[in-house]
PyMOL commands that place a pseudoatom at each C-alpha (Angstrom):
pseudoatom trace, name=CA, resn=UNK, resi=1, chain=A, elem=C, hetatm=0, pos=[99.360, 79.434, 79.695]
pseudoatom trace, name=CA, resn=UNK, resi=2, chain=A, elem=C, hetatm=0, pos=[97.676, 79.845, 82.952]
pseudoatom trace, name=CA, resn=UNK, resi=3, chain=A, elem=C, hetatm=0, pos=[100.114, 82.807, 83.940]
pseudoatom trace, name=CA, resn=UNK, resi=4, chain=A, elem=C, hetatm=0, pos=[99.148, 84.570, 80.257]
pseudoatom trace, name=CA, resn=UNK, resi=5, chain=A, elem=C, hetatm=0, pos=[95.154, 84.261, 81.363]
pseudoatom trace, name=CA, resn=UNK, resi=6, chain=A, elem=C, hetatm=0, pos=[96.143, 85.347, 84.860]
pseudoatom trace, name=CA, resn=UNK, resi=7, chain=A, elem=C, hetatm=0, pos=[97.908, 88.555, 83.158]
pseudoatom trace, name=CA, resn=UNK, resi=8, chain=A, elem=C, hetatm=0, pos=[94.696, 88.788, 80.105]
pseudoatom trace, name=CA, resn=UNK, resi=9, chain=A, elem=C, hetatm=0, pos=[92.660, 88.923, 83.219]
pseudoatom trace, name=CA, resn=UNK, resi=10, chain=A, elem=C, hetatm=0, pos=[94.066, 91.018, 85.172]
pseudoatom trace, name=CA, resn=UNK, resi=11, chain=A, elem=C, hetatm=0, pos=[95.200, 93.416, 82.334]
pseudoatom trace, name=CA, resn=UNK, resi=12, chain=A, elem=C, hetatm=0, pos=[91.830, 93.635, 81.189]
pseudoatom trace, name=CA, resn=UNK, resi=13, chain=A, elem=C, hetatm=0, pos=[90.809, 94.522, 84.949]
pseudoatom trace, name=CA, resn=UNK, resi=14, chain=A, elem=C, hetatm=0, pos=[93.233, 97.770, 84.566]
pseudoatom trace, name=CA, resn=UNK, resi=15, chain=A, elem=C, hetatm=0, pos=[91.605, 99.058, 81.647]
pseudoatom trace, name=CA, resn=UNK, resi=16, chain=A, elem=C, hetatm=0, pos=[88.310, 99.051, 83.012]
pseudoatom trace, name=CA, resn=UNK, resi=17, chain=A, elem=C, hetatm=0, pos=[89.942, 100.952, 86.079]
pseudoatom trace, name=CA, resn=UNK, resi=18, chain=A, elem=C, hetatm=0, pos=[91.733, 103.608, 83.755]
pseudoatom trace, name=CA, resn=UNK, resi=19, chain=A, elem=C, hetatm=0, pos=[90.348, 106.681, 83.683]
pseudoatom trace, name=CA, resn=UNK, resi=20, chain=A, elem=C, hetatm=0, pos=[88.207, 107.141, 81.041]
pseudoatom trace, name=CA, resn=UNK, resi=21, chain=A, elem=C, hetatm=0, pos=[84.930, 108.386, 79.818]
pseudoatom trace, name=CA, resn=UNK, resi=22, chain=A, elem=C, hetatm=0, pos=[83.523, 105.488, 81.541]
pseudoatom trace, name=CA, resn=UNK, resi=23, chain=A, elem=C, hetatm=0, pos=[84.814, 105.543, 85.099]
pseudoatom trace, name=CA, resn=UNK, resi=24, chain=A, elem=C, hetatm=0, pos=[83.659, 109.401, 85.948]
pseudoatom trace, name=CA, resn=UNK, resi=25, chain=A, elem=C, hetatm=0, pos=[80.004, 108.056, 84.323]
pseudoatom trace, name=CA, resn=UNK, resi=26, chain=A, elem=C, hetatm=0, pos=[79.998, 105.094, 86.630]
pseudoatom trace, name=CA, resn=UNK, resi=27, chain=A, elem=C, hetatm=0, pos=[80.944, 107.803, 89.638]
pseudoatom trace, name=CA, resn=UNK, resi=28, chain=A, elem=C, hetatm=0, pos=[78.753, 110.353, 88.829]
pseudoatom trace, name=CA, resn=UNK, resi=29, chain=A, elem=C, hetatm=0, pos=[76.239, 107.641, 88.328]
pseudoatom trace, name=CA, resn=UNK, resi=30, chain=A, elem=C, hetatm=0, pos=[76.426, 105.929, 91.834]
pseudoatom trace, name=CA, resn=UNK, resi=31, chain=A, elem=C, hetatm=0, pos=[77.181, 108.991, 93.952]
pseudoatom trace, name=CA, resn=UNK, resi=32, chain=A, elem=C, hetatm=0, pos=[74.100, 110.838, 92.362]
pseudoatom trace, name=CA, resn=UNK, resi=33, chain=A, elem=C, hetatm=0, pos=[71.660, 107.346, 91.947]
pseudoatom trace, name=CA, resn=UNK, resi=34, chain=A, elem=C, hetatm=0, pos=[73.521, 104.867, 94.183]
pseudoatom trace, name=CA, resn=UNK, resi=35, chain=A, elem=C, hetatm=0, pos=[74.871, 101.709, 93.278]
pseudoatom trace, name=CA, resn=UNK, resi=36, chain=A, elem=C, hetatm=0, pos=[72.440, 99.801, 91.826]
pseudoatom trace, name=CA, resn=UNK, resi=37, chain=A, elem=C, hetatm=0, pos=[72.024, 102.016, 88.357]
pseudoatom trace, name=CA, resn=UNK, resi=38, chain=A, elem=C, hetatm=0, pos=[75.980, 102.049, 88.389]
pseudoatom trace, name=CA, resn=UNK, resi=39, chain=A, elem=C, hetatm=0, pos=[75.730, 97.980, 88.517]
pseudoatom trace, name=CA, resn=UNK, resi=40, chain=A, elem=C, hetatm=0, pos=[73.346, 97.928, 85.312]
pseudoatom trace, name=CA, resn=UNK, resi=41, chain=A, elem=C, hetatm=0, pos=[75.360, 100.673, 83.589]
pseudoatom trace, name=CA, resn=UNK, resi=42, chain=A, elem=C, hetatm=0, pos=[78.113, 98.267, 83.943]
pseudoatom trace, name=CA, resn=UNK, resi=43, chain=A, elem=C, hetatm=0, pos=[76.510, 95.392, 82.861]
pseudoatom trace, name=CA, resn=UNK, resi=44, chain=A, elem=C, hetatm=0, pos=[75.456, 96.829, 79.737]
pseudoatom trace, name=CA, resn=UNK, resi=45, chain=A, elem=C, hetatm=0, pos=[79.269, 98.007, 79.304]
pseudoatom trace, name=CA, resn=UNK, resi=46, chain=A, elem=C, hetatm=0, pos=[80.589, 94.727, 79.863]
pseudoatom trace, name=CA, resn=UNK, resi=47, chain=A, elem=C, hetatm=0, pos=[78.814, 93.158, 76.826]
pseudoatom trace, name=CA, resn=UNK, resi=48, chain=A, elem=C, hetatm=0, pos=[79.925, 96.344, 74.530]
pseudoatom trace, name=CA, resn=UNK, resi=49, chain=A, elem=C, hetatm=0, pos=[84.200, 95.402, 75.759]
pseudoatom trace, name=CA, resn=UNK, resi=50, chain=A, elem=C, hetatm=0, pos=[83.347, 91.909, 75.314]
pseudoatom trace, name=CA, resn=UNK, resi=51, chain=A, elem=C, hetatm=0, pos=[82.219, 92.550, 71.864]
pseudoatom trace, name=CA, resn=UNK, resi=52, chain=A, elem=C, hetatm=0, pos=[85.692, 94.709, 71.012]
pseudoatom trace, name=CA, resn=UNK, resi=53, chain=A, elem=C, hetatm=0, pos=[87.826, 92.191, 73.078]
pseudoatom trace, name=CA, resn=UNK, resi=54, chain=A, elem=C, hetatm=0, pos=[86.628, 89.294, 70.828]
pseudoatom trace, name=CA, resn=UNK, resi=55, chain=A, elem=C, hetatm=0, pos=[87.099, 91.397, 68.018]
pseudoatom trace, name=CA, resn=UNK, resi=56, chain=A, elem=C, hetatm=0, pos=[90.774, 92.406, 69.035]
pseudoatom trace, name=CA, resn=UNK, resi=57, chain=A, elem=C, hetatm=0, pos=[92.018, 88.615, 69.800]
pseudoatom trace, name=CA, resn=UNK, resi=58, chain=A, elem=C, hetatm=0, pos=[90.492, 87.520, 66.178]
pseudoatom trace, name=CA, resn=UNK, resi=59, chain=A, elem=C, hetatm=0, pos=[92.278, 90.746, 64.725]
pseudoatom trace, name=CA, resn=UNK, resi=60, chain=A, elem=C, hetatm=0, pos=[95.572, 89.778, 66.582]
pseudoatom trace, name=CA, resn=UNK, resi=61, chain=A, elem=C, hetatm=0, pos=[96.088, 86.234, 65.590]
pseudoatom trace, name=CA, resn=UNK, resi=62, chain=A, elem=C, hetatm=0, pos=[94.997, 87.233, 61.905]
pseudoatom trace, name=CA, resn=UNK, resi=63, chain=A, elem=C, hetatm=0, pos=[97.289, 89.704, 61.913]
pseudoatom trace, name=CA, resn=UNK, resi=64, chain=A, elem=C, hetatm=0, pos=[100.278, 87.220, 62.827]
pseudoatom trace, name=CA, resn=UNK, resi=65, chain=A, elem=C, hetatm=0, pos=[99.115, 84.536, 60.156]
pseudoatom trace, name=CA, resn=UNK, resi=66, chain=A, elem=C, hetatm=0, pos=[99.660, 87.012, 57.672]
pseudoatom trace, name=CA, resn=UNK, resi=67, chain=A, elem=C, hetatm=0, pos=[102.932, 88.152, 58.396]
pseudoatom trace, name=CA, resn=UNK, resi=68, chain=A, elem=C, hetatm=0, pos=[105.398, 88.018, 61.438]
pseudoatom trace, name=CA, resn=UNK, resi=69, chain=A, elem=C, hetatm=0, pos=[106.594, 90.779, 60.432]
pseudoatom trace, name=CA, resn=UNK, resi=70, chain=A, elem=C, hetatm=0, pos=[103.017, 92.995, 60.477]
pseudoatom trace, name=CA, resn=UNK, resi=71, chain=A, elem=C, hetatm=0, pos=[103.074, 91.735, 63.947]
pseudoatom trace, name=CA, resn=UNK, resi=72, chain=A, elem=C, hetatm=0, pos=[106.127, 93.176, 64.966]
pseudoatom trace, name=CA, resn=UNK, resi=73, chain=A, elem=C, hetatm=0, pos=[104.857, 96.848, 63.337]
pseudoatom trace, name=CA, resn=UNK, resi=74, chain=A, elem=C, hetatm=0, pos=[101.459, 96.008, 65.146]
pseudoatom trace, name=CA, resn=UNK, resi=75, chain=A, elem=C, hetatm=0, pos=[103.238, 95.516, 68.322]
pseudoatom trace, name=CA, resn=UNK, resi=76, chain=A, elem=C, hetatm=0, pos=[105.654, 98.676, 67.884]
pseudoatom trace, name=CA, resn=UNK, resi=77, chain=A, elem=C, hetatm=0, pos=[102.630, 100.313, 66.825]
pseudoatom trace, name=CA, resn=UNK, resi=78, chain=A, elem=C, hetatm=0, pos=[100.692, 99.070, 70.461]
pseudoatom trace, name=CA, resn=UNK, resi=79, chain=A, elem=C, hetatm=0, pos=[103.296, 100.153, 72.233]
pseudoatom trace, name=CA, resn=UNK, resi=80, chain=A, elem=C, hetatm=0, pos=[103.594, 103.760, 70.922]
pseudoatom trace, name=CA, resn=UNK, resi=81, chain=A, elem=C, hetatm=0, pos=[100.069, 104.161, 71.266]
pseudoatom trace, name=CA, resn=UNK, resi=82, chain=A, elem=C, hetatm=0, pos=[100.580, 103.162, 75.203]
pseudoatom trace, name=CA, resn=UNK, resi=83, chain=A, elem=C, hetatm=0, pos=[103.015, 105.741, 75.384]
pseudoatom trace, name=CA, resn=UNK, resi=84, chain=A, elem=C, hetatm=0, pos=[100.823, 108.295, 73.899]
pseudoatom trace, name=CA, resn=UNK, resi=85, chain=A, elem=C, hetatm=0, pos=[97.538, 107.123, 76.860]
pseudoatom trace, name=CA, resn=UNK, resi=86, chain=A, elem=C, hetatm=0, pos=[100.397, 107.642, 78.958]
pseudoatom trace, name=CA, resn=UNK, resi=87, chain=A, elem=C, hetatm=0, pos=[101.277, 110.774, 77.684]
pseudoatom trace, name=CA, resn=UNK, resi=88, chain=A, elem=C, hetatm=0, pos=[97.558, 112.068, 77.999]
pseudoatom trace, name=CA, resn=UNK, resi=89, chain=A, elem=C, hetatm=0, pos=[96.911, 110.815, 81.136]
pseudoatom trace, name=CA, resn=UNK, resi=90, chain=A, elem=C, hetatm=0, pos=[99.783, 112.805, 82.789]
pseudoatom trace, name=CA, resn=UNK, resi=91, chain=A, elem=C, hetatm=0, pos=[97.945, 115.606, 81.140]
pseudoatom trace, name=CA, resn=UNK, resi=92, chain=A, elem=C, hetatm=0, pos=[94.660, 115.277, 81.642]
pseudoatom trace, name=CA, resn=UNK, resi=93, chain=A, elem=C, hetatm=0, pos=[92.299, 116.683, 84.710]
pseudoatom trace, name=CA, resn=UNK, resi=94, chain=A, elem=C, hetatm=0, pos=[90.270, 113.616, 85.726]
pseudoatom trace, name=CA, resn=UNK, resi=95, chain=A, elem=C, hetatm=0, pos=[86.784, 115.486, 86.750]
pseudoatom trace, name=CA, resn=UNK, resi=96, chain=A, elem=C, hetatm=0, pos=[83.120, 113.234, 86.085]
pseudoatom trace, name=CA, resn=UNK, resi=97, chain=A, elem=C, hetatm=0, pos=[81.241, 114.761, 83.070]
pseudoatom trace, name=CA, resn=UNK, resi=98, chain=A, elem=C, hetatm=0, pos=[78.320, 116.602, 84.670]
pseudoatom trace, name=CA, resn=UNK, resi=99, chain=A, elem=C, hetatm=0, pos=[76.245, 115.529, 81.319]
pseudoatom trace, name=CA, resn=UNK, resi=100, chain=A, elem=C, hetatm=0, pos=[76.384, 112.482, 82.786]
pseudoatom trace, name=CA, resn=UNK, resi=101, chain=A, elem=C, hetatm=0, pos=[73.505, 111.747, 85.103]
pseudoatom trace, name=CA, resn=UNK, resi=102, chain=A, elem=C, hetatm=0, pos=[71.332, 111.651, 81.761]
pseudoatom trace, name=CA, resn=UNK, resi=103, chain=A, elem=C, hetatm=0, pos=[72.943, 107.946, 82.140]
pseudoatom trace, name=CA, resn=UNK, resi=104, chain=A, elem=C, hetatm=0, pos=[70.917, 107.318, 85.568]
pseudoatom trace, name=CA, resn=UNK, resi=105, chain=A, elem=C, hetatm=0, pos=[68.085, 106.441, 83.746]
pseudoatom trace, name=CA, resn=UNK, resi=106, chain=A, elem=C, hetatm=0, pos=[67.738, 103.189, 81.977]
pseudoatom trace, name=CA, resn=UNK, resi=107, chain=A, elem=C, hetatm=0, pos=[71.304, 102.452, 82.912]
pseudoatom trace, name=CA, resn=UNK, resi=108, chain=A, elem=C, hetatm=0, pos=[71.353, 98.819, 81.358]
pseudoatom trace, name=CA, resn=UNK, resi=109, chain=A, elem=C, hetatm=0, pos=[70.583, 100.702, 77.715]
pseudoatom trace, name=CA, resn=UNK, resi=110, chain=A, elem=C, hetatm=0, pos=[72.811, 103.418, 77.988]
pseudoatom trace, name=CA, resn=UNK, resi=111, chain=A, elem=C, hetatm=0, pos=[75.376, 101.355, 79.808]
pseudoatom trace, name=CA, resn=UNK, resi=112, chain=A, elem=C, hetatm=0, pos=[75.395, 99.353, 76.419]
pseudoatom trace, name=CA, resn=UNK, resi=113, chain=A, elem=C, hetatm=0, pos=[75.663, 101.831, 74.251]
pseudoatom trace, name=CA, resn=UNK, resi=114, chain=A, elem=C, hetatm=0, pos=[78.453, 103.520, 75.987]
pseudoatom trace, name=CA, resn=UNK, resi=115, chain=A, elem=C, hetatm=0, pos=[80.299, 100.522, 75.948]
pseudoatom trace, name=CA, resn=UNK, resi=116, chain=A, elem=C, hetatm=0, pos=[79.837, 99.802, 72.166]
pseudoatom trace, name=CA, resn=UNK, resi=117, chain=A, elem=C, hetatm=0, pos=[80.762, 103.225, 70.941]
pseudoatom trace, name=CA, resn=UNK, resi=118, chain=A, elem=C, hetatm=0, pos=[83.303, 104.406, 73.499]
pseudoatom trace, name=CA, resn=UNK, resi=119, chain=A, elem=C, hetatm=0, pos=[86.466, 105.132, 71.339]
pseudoatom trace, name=CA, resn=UNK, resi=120, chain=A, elem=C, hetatm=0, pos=[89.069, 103.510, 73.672]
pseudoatom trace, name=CA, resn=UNK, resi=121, chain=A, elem=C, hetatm=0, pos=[87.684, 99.787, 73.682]
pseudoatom trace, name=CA, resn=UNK, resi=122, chain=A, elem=C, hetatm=0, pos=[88.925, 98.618, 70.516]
pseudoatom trace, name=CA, resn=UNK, resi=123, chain=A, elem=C, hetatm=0, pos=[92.485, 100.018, 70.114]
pseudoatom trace, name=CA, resn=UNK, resi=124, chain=A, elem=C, hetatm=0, pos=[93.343, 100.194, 74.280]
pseudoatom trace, name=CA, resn=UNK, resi=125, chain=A, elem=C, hetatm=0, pos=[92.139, 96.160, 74.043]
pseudoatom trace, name=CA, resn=UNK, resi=126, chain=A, elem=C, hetatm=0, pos=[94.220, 95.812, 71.078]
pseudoatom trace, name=CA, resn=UNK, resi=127, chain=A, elem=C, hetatm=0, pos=[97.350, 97.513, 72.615]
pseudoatom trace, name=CA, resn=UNK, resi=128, chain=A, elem=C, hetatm=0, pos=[97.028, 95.421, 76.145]
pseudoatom trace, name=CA, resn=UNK, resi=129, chain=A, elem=C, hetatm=0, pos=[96.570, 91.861, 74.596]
pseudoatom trace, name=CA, resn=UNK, resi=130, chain=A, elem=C, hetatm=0, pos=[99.477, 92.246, 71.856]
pseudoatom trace, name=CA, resn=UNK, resi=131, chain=A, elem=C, hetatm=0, pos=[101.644, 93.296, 75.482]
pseudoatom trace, name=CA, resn=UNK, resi=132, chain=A, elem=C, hetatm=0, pos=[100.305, 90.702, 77.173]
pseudoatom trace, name=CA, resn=UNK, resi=133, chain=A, elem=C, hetatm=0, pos=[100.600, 87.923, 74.867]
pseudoatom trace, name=CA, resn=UNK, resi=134, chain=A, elem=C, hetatm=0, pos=[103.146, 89.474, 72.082]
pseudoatom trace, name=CA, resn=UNK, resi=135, chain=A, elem=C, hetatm=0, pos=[105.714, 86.323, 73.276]
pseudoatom trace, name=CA, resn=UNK, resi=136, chain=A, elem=C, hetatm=0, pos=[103.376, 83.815, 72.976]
pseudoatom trace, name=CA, resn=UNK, resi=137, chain=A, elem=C, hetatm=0, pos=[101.106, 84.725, 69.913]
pseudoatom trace, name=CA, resn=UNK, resi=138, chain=A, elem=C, hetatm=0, pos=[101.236, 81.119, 68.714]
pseudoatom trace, name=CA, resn=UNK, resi=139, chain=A, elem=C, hetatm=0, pos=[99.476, 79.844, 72.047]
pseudoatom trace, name=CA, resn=UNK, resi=140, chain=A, elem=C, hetatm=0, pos=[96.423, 82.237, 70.226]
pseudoatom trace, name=CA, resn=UNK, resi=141, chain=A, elem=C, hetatm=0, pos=[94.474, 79.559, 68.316]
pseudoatom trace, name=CA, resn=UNK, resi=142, chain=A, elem=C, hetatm=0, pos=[90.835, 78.820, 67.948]
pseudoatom trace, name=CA, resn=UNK, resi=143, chain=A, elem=C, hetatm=0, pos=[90.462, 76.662, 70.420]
pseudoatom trace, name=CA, resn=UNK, resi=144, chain=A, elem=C, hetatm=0, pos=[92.631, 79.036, 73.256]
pseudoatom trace, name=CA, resn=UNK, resi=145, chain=A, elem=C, hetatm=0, pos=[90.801, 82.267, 72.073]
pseudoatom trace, name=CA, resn=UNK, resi=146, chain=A, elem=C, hetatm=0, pos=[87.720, 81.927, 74.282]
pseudoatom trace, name=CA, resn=UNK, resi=147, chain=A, elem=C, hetatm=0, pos=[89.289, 81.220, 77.276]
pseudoatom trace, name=CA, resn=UNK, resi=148, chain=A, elem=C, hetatm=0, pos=[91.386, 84.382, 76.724]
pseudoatom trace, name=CA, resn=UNK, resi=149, chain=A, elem=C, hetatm=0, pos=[88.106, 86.020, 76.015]
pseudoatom trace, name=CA, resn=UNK, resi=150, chain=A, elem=C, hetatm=0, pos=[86.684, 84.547, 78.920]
pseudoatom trace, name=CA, resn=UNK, resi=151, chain=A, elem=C, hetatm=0, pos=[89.578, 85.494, 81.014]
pseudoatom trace, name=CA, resn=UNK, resi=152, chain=A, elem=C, hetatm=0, pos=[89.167, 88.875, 79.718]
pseudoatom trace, name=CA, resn=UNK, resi=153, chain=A, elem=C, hetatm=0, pos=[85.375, 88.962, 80.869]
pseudoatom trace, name=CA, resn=UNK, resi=154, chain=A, elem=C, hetatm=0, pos=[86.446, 87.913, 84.336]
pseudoatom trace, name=CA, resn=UNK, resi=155, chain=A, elem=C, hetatm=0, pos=[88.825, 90.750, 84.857]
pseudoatom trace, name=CA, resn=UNK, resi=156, chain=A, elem=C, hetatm=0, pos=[85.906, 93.399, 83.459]
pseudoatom trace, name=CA, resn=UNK, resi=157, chain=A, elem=C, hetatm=0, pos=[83.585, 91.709, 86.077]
pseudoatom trace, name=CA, resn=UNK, resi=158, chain=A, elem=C, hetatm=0, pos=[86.012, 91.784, 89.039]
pseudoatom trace, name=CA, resn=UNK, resi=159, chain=A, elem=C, hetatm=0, pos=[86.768, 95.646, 88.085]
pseudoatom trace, name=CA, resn=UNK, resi=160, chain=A, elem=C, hetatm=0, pos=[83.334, 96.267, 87.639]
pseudoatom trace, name=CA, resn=UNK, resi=161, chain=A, elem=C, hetatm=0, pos=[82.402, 94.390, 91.180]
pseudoatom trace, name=CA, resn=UNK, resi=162, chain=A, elem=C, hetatm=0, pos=[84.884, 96.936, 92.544]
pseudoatom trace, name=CA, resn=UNK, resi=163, chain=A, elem=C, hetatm=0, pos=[84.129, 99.956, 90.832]
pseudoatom trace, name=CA, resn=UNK, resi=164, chain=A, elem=C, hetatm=0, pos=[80.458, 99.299, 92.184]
pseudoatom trace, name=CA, resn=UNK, resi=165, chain=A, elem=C, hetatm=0, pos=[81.381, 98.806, 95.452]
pseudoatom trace, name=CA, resn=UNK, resi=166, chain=A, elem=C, hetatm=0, pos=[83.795, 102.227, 95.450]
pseudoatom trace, name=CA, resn=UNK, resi=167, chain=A, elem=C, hetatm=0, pos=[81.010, 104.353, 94.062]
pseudoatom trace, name=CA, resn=UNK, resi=168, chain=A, elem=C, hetatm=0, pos=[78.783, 103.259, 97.013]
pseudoatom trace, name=CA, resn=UNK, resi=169, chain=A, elem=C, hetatm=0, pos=[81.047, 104.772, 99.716]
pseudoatom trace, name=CA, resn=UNK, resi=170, chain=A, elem=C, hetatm=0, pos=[79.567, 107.962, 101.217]
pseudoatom trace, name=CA, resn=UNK, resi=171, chain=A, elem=C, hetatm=0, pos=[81.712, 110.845, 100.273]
pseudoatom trace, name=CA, resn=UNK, resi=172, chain=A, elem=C, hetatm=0, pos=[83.735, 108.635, 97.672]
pseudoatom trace, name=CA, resn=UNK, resi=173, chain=A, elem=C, hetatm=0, pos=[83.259, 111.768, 94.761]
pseudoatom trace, name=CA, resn=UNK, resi=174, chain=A, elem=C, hetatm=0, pos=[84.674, 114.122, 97.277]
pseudoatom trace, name=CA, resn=UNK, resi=175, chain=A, elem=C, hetatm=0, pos=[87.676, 111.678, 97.509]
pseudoatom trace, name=CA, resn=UNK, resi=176, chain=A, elem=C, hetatm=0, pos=[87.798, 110.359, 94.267]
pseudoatom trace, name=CA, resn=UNK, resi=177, chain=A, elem=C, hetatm=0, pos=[88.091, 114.564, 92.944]
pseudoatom trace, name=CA, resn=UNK, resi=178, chain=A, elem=C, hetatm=0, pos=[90.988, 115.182, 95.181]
pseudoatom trace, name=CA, resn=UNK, resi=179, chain=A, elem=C, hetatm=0, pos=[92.290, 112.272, 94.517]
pseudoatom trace, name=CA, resn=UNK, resi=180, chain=A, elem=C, hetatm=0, pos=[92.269, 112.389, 90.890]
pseudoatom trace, name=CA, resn=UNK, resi=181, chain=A, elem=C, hetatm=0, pos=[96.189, 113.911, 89.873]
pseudoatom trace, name=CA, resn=UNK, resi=182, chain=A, elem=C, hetatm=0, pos=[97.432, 110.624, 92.202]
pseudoatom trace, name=CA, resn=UNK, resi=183, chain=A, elem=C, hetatm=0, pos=[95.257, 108.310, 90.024]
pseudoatom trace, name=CA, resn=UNK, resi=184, chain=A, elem=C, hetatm=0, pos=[95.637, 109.794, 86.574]
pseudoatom trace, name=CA, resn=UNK, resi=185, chain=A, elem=C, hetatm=0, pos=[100.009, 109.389, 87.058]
pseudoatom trace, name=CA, resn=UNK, resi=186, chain=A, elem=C, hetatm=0, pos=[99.468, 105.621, 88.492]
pseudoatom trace, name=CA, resn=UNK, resi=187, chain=A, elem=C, hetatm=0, pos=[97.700, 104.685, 85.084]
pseudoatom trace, name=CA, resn=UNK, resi=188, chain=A, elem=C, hetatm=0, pos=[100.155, 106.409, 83.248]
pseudoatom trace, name=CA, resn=UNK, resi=189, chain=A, elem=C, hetatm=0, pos=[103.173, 104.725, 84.624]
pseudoatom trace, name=CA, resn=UNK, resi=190, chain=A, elem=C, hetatm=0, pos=[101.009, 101.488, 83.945]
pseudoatom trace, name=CA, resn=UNK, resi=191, chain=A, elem=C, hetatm=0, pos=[100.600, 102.486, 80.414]
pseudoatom trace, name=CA, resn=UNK, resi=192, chain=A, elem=C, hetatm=0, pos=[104.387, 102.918, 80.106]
pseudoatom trace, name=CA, resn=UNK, resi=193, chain=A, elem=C, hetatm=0, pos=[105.120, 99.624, 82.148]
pseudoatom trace, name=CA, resn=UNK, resi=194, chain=A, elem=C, hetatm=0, pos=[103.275, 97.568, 79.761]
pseudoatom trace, name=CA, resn=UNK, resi=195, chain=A, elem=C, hetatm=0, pos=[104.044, 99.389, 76.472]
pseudoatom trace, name=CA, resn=UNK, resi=196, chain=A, elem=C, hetatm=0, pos=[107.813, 98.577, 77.831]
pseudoatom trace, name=CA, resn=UNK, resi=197, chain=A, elem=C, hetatm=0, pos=[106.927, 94.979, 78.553]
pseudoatom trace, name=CA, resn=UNK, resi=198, chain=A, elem=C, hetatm=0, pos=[105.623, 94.761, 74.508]
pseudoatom trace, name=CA, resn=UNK, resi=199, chain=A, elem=C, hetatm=0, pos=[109.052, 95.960, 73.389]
pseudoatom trace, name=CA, resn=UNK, resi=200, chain=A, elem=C, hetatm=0, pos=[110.905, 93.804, 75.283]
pseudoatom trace, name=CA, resn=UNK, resi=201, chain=A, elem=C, hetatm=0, pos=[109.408, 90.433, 74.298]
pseudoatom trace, name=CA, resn=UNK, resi=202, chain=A, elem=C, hetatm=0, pos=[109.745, 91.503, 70.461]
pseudoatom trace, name=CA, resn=UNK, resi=203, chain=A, elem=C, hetatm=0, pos=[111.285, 88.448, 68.959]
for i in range(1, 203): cmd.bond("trace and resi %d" % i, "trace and resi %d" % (i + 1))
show_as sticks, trace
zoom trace
């Protein structure tokens, strides 16, 4: 149990990380305003994941008590779609949106609704905790889901923490835009590790 919270966590931690609409906002953000907008755009995020996280562990144990076997689709399903991230992170040129210093102000408000309406929250969530616990879906219950879900907040928060911290370093765009091929194949290969990991503990 502790070891599937440990891994909820620190899965959970990776997709804040991944490249995505959010992380170039959060850079553009702190290398243009500095890191205390970035910290509220954050913080505003972190209650829109927290909504679709919630939302995803309700949808996954449902989804078993109807049928094992929709599981096993759902998880076949997960781990295609993991593939396909994969796929399009190999692909894609990781460079911050320049609309997005309209962000910089009220960061808290925007930060919220970003987080609520940003298109990879519900099914990336989805995908990571039916890898993560796919093994063990009957340790899912009521009374285990929040600590998952709390789990789940305390990865976002240590990501976030960090992400805060990076975008505060002097030069750090500079780095992070040379950088960017380097990063965008690392998530990738993390994509493909866990939508392996998914397949493997089919039962």
């Amino acid at each position: 149990m502790l070891t599937l919270l440990l891994a909820t966590a620190l899965s959970c931690a990776l997709v804040v990380l991944t490249p995505g609409p959010g992380v170039p906002t959060v850079l553009h953000i702190g290398t243009g305003s500095g890191r205390r907008p970035a910290a509220h755009f954050l913080l505003g995020h972190l209650a829109g994941y927290l909504m679709w996280a919630l939302l995803a562990l309700i949808a996954l144990r449902w989804v078993q008590l109807l049928s094992p076997a929709v599981f096993t689709y759902l998880t076949v399903a997960s781990a295609l779609y993991l593939v396909y991230l994969g796929i399009r992170a190999l692909a894609a040129a990781s460079a911050p949106d320049s609309g997005a210093s309209a962000y910089a102000r009220r960061p808290l408000a925007h930060g919220a609704v970003f987080g609520l309406t940003n298109p990879k929250s519900y099914p990336v969530t989805l995908a990571i905790f039916t890898s993560v616990i796919a093994g063990n879906i009957d340790l899912l219950t009521a009374a285990t889901v929040p600590l998952f879900h709390l789990a789940s907040a305390l990865g976002c928060i240590t990501a976030d923490a960090l992400l805060v911290w990076i975008v505060g370093l002097h030069a750090v765009r500079k780095l992070y835009t040379r950088a960017a091929p380097w990063i965008t194949r690392g998530v990738a290969f993390l994509f493909f590790g866990f939508a392996a990991y998914s397949l493997l503990h089919l039962r």
